[in-house]
N, C-alpha and C positions, 0 to 999 in steps of 0.2 A: 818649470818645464824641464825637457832633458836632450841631453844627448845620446844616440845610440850608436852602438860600435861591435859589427862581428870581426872578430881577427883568427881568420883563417878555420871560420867553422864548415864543418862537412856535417853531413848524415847519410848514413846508409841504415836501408832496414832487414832485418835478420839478416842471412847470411849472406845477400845481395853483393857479387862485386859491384855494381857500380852505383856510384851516389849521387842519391836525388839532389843532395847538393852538394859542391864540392869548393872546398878552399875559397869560400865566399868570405873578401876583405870588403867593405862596408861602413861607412861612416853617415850617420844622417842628421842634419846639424839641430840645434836646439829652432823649435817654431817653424822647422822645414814641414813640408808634405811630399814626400816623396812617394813616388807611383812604381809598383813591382808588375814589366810586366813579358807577356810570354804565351806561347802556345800551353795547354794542356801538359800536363807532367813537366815542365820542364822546372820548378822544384819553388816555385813563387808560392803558393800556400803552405809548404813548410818551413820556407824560411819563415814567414810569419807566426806559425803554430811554434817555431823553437825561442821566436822573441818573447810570447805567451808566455812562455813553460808547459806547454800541451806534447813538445815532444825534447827529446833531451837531445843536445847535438851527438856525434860520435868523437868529433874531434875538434878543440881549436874554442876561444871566450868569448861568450856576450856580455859585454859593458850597457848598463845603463847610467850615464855619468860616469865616474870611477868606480863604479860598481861589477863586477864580476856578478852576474844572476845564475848561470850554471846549474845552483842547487838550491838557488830561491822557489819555497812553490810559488807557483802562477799567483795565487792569491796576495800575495805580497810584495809584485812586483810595480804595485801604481798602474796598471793597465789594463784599458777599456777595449774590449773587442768585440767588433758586430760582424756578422755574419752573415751569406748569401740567405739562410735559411728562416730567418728574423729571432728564433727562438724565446719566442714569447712564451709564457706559460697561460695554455688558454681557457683555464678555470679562475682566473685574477681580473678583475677590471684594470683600464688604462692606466691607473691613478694606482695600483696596485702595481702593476708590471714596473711602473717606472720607482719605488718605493723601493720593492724587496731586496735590492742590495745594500740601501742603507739601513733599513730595518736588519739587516744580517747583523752589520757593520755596530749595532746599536748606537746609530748617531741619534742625537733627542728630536724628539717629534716636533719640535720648532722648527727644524736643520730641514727635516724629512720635506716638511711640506714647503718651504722657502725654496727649494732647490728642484721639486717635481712642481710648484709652476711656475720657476723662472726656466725648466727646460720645455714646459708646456706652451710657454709664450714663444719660447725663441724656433719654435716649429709648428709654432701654428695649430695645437691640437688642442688647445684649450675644452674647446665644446665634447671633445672625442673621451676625457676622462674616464665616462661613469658605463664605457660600454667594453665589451668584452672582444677579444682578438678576433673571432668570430665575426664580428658586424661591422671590419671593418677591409676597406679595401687594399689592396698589395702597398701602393703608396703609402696609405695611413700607414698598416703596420711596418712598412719601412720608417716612417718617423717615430713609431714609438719604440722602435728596436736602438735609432740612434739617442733618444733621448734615456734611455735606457742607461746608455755610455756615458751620456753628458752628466745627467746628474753627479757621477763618482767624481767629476772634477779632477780625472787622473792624470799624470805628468804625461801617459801617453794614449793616444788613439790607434787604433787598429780595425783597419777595414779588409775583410774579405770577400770582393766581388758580390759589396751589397746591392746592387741595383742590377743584377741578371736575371733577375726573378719579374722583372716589371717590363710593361710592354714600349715600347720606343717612345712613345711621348711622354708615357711620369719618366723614362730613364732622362729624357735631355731635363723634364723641369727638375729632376730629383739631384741630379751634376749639378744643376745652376744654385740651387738649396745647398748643397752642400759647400761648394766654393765659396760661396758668401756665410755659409757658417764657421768655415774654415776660418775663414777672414778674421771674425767675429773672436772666436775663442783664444787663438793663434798657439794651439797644442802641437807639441810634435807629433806628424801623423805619418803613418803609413798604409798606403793602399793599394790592395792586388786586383789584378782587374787582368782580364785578356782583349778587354775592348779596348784598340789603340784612338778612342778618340778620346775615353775617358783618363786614361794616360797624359795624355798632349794636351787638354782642358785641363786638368787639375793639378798636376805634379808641377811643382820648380823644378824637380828632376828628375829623370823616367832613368830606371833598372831595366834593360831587354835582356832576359832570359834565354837559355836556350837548354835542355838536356843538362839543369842543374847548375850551368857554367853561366856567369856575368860575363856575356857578348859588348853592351855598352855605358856606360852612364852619363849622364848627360842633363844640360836645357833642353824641354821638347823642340824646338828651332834647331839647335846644336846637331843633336843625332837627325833630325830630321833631314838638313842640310848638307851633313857629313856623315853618313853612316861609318861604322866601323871596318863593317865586313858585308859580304852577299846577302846574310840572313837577317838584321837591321834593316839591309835597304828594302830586300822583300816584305818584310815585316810589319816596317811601318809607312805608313800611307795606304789609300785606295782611290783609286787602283794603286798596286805597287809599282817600284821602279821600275821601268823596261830593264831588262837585263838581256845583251845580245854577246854570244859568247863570239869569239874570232879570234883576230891578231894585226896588231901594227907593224906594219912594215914602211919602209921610206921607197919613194918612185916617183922621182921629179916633188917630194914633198910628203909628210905621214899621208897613209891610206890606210884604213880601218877596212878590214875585210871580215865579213860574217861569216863563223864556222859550218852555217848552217843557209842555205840557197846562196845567191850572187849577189849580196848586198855590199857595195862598193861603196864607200863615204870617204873622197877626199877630206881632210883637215888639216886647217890653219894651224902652224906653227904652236901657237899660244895654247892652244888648247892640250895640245900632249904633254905627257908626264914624262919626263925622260925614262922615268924606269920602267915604262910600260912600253918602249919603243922594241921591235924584234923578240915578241914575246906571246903567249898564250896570255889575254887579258881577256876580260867583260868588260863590256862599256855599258855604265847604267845614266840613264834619263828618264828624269820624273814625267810622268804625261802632261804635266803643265808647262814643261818646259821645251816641249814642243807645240810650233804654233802652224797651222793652218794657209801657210801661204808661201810662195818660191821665196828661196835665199838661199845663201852657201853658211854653213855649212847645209845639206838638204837634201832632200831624195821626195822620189814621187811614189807613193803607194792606190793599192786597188784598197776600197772599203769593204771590209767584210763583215764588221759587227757594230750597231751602233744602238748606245742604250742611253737613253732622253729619261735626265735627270729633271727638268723643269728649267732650273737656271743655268743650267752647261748640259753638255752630252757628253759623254765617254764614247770615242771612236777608236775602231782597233781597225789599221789597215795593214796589208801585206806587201811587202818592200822585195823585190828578188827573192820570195822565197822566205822570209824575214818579217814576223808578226810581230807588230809595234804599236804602242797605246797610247793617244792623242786624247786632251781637251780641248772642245769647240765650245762657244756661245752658241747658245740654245736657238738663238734667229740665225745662225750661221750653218745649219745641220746640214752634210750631204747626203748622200743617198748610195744604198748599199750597190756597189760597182761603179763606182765612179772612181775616175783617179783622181786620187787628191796631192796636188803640190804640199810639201812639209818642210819645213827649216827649224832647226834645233837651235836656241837659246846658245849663245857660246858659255854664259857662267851655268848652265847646267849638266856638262859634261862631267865625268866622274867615271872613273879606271882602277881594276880591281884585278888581282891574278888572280888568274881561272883555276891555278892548281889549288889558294888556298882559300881564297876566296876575300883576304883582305885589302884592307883601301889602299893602296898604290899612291 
């Protein structure tokens, strides 16, 4: 298996000031699966096209092991990459698709077929060989795109936002397929994805992206629990974290006052940060961490939007002026205008400056 290591790689393309990726330092341990992920453009599929060798960095090494690859072609670098787009070639049958690189490769025709169906076994496509890309459906050719990989047995895997293409139920069963193949081979992998569940399901550690720059890295727990900064906490989760902008001030005790309508929130002692006290701060809480019923710390909101997931609701009410995002139990649902009693979780509190936006 391998190690992989950028130190301090950029890129920019022609004469672009500013880089799709910038001074990205990176270490991904041997049998990790680490998850890249991020809004659109924000430079997650190049970083992985310059692990490739598909694009050349501008500045700064990629190790694989103690390898500097820099100016290894692609083709030599031990590494498999699958693709949102499956890239089959679709005049080949199944049993062909999954061949042609070892046929390149000129391994012996014992190797060739030992290897296209112990990856035909380990995905299930056994029956699927003798038929052409054509006849088969987005899943299917999702798995003969990964088996494709598998066969090369390479030191690394590389996935680019392969399941964006498939409709929400092969994506949850196609994550579960993969996890447990994951398990199975235990290759260093990396995988880019802008789906923050497939993120948080699959990675021991999630990369959050932003405009080229590594915002976090982390256990999905970790960042999830502790974001870094504003665009983390928005970022990850759904609903995302309430973020209510204001300022702490002390008055017989800390008062959180919102920048925005009259929303007035005494709070206990324990809960503030001292360096968030007389200051421009957000206060962010996850909507699970607000429950449904009077308590201090707490405020009373009007309901204005409520969307019935089956096994919880997502309730968004209005506080002074102040729109804040609540989970209820689904037998629990109120009803749009009512005031609803809310008390905040004390370990879910979390304080951030408003100028910069980091965690305080």
């Amino acid at each position: 298996m391998a190690n992989i290591r950028f130190d301090r790689v950029s890129k920019r393309f022609g004469n672009q000031q500013a880089a799709a990726v910038y001074d990205l330092n990176l270490d991904v341990r041997d049998k990790e699966l680490l998850t890249l992920v991020g809004p659109s453009g924000c430079g997650k599929s190049t970083t992985l096209n310059m692990l490739a060798g598909l694009e050349d960095p501008s500045e700064g090494l990629i190790y694989i092991d103690d390898r500097v690859v820099n100016d290894v072609p692609a083709r030599d670098r031990d590494i498999a990459m699958v693709f949102q787009n499956y890239a089959l070639y679709p005049h080949l049958t199944v049993r062909d698709n999954l061949a042609f690189a070892l046929e390149l490769r000129k391994e012996p025709a014992a190797t060739i077929e030992a290897r296209v169906r112990e990856a035909a076994a380990l995905l299930n496509i056994e029956d699927l060989l003798g038929r052409k890309p054509r006849q088969l459906s987005g899943g299917q050719r999702q798995r003969v795109a990964l088996g494709r990989a598998i066969v090369r047995h390479p030191q690394v895997f590389l996935f680019d936002e392969p399941l964006s293409n498939l409709d929400a139920k092969f994506r949850v069963q196609m994550r579960r397929e993969l996890a447990a193949l994951r398990r199975r081979l235990g290759t260093t992998t990396i995988y880019v994805t802008h789906d923050q569940v497939e993120a948080m399901s699959l990675g021991d550690r999630i990369v959050v992206m932003h405009q080229g720059r590594v915002q976090q890295i982390g256990t999905p727990l970790d960042i999830y629990d502790r974001p870094a900064n504003l665009f983390v906490a928005g970022f990850l989760g759904t609903p995302p974290m309430n973020q209510i902008q204001g300022r702490l001030t002390a008055s017989g005790g800390p008062v959180f006052e919102a920048a925005e309508g009259e929303l007035k929130l005494p709070l206990p002692v324990a809960l503030v940060t001292p360096a968030a006290m007389n200051r421009d701060v957000v206060l962010g809480i996850r909507p699970e961490k607000i429950r449904a019923v009077a308590g201090t710390p707490g405020f009373d909101g009007i309901v204005e939007f409520i969307e019935p997931l089956g096994y919880e609701s997502v309730v968004t009410v209005r506080s002074a002026g102040t729109s804040i995002t609540l989970r209820v139990d689904a037998n629990a649902t109120p009803v749009i205008g009512q005031t609803l009693a809310c008390a905040i979780e004390p370990d879910g509190v979390q304080w951030f400056d408003a100028a910069s936006g980091l965690r305080l």
